[in-house]
N, C-alpha and C positions, 0 to 999 in steps of 0.2 A: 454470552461471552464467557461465562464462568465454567460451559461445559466445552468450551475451549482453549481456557487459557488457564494456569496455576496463577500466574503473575500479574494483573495490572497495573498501568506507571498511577501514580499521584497526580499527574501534572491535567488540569481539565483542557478542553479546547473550546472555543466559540467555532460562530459561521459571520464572515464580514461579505462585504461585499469587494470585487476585485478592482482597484484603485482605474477609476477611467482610461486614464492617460496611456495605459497596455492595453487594455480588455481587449481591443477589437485587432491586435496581434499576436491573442494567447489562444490556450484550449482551454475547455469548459469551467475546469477550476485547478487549483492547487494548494498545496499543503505550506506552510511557515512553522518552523517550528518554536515553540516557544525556552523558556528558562525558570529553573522553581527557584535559581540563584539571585534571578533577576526580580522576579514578581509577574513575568506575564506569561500567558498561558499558551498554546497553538492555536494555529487559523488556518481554517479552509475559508479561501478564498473561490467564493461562486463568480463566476462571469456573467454579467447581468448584460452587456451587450450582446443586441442582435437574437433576444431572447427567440423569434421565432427560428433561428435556425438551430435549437437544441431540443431536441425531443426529452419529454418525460419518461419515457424509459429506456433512458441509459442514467438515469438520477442515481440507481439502489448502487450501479455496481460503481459510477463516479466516487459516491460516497463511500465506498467500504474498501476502493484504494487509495483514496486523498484522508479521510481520518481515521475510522476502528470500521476494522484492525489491519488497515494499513497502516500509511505514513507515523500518523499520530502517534498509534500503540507503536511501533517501533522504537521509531526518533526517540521517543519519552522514555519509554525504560531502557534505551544506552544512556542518555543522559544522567540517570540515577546509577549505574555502574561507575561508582566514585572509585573504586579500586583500580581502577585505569588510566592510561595518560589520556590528556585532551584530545589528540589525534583522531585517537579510536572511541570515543566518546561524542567528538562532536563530526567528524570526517564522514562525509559523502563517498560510496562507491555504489556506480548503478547497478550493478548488477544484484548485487545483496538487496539495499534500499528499493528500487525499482522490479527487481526480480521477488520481492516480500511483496510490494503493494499489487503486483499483478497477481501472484499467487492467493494474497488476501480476496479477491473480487470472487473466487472460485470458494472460499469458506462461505458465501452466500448463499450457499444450499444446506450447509449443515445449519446454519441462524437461523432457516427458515424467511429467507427471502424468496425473489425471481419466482413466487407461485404464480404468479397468475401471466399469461401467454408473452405479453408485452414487455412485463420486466426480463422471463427469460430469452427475450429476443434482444434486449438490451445486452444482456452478459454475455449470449454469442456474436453477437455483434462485435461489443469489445475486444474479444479474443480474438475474433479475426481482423479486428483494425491492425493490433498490434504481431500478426502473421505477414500484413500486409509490407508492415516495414519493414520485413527482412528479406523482400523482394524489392520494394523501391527505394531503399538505401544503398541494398548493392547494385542496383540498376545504376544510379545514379555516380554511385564515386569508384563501383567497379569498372559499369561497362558504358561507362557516357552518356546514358540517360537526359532529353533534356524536360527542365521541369515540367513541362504539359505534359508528355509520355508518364511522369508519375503520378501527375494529377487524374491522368484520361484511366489509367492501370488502377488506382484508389478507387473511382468515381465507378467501376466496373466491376470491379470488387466487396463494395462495402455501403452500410447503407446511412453512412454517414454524408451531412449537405457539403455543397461544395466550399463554403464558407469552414468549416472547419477543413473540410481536405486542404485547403489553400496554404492554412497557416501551417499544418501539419508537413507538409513539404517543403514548406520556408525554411520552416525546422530543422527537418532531415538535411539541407543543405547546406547548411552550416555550421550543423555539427556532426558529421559522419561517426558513426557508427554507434550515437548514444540510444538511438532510438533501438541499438537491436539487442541490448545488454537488458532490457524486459522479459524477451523471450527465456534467455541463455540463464537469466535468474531463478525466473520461474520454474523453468522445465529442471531445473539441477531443487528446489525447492519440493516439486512433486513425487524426483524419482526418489530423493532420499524418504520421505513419506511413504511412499509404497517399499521401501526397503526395508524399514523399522518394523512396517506393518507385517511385513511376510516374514523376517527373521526373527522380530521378538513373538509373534503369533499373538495366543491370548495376554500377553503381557504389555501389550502395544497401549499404552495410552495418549492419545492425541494433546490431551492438557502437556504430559509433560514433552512431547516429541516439539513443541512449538515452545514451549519455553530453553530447549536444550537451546534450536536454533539463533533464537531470538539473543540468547545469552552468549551469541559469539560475535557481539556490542558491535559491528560494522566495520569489522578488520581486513577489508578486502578479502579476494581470492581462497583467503587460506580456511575462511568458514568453511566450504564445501568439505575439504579435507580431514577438519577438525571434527563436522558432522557425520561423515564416514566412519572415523575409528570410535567416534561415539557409538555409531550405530551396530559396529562389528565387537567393540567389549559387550554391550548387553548379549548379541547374539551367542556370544558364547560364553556366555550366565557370568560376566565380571561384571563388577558392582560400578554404578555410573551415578553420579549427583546429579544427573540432569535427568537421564532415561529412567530411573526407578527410584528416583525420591519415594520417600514412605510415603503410603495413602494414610497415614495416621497424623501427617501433619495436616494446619491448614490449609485448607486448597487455595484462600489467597491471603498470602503472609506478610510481614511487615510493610513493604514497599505501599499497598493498600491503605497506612496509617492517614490520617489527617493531613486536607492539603495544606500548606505555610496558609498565613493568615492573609500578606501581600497577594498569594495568588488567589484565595478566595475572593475577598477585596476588589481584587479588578475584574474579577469573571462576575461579580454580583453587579459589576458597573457597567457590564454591556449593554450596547442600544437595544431599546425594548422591542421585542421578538426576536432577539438573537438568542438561541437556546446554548448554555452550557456545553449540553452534550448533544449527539446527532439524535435528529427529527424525519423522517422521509416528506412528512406535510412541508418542513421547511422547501427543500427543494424543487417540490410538487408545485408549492403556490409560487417561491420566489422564482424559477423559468417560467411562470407565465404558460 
């Protein structure tokens, strides 16, 4: 993480399990985020129903978009951006959020995850589920679509069971067009990345090119924009607080301090085998 990130939040996260009463309507897991105001910390919630229709390697890349350095790292350091109104602090936009946590599953090569054959079929698998929906969401509320044609379209596509296709088109149908705001996040996530890279050259550092991003705390739309003239002062050698912070400061600076004591507190009080921070054994042995 640290040859990726400048920044890490305070705030820890556990792994729970996901409240029965949904499980067997939802996808494999997801993120809650927590509060350092409050005392509690985030959760990935794993979906423990129906455990044989979820394969073990789609686990690495579930996990590195639902907690670090998806959702989690996100969510957690907007939250610590007190200079801000609540809005933009505690506010939802998928594109950013959801276009971050899919972008994150693609840093699993630089961590040194997906070595071995099955995890990296997991993460293109992934990829292409969520390619998939930008085909059967406009199938569906473009061109009249009805649900089996995006089920039979999925189940042709992708090598996910038909139990999660199921729910995942429930999904797309009643919410038009949140499933495609993944893509559009992502891909505006990666081209700025390859832009920084090719214009700053050897001055490109990946730590701080994710924390500039990251530090435009989930203000809709207008990040893209904001990470552009970021990206075009450095290029033409203007000085940036986010793109060429000194490499003489520390690499992870105060936010890194000691978590409140309420938060340690309830994170020391999790059900035993629920680990603090992510495990892969966790969700190896909990899908069964």
């Amino acid at each position: 993480m640290i040859k990726l990130f400048g920044r890490l939040p305070r705030l820890p996260y556990g792994v729970i399990a996901m409240p029965a009463a949904s499980a067997a309507s939802r996808t494999a897991g997801a993120y809650e985020g927590g509060s350092l105001a409050a005392g509690r910390p985030g959760y990935f919630y794993a979906n423990l129903s129906a455990v044989s229709t979820r394969p073990k390697w789609e686990m690495e890349a579930l996990v590195l978009h639902e907690a670090v350095p998806g959702h989690h790292l996100q969510i957690a350091l907007a939250q610590e951006q007190t200079d801000l109104p609540d809005f933009r602090r505690h506010g939802g936009y998928d594109a950013f959020s959801e276009g971050w946590g899919l972008y994150a599953e693609t840093l699993g090569y630089d961590m040194g995850f997906y070595t071995d054959p099955y995890a990296h079929f997991g993460a293109l698998n992934y990829q292409m589920w969520r390619a998939i929906r930008l085909v059967v969401d406009t199938g569906i509320h473009a061109f009249g679509w009805s649900r089996q044609q995006a089920i039979d379209y999925f189940k042709a596509n992708s090598a996910k069971s038909e139990q999660e296709i199921a729910v995942e088109i429930d999904r797309y149908i009643v919410s038009p067009g949140q499933a495609l705001s993944y893509k559009i996040g992502q891909r505006k996530f990666l081209e700025l990345r390859a832009r920084a890279a090719r214009e700053l050259g050897t001055r490109f550092d990946l730590r701080l090119f994710h924390d500039a991003v990251l530090a435009e705390r989930r203000a809709a739309a207008r990040h893209a924009g904001r990470a552009h003239r970021r990206v075009d002062r450095a290029a033409q050698g203007a000085a940036d607080p986010e793109l060429t912070r000194s490499r003489a400061q520390p690499l992870i600076p105060s936010s890194f301090a000691a978590v409140p004591p309420s938060i340690a507190t309830r994170s020391a009080s999790l059900k035993p085998g629920v680990p603090r921070m992510w495990s892969t054994e966790v969700f190896v042995h909990g899908y069964g």
